[in-house]
C-alpha positions as CSV (number, residue, x, y, z in Angstrom):
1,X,47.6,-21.7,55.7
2,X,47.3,-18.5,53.8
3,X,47.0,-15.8,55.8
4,X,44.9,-13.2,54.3
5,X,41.6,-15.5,53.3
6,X,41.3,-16.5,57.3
7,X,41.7,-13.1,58.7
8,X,39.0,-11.8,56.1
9,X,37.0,-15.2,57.5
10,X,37.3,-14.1,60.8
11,X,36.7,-10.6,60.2
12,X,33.2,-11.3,58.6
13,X,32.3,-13.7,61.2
14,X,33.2,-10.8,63.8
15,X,30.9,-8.4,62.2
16,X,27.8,-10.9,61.3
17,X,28.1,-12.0,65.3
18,X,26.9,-8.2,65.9
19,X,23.8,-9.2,63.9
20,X,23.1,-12.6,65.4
21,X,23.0,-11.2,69.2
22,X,20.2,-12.0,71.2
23,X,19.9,-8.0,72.3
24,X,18.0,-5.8,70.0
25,X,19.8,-2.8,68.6
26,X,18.1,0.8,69.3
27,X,16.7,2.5,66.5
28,X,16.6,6.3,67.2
29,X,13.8,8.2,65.2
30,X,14.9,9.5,62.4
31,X,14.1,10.5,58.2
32,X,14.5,7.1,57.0
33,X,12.5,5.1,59.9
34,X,9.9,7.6,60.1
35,X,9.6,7.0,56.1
36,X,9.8,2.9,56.2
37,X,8.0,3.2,58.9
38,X,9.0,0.6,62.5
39,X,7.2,-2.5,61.0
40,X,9.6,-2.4,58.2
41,X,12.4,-1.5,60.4
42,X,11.6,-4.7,62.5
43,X,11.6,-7.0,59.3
44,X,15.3,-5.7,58.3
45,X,16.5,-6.1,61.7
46,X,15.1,-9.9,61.8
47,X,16.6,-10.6,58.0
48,X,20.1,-9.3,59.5
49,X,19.7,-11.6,62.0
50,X,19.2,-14.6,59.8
51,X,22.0,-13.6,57.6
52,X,24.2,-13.5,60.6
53,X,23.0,-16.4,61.9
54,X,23.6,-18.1,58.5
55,X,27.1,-16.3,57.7
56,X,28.5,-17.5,61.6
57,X,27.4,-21.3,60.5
58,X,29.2,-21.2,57.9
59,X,32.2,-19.2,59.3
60,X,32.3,-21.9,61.8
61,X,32.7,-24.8,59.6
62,X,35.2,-22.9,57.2
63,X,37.4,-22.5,60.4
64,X,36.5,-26.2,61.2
65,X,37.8,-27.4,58.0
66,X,40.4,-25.3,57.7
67,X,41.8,-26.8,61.5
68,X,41.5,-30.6,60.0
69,X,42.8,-29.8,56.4
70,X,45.6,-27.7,57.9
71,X,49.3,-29.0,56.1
72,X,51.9,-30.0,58.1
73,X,55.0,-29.0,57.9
């Protein structure tokens, strides 16, 4: 199995689980919220959460597949 493409799997899994938590991250008041505005802020928070959600289902099945299509030696 090559190395490199699983850790980088792994590694993006890693950071899109941070996403796909079920706690809410705390958004301090600051230029760029005060500008989008909270309603906005909500609606990036909930598409980060979808991409997570979508980027872990697929991390899953790459690992998945790479278990079963894994060469013997």
């Amino acid at each position: 199995m090559q190395k490199i493409p699983f850790l980088a799997l792994l590694a993006a899994a890693a950071l899109a689980a941070g996403c796909a938590s079920s706690a809410r991250p705390v958004l301090y008041p600051n230029s760029h919220l005060k500008q989008v505005g909270d309603a906005h802020a909500q609606q990036d928070i909930e598409e980060c959460r979808v991409l997570a959600e979508k980027a872990r289902i697929v991390a899953e099945g790459a690992a998945g597949l790479a278990v079963v299509n894994r060469p013997t030696p």
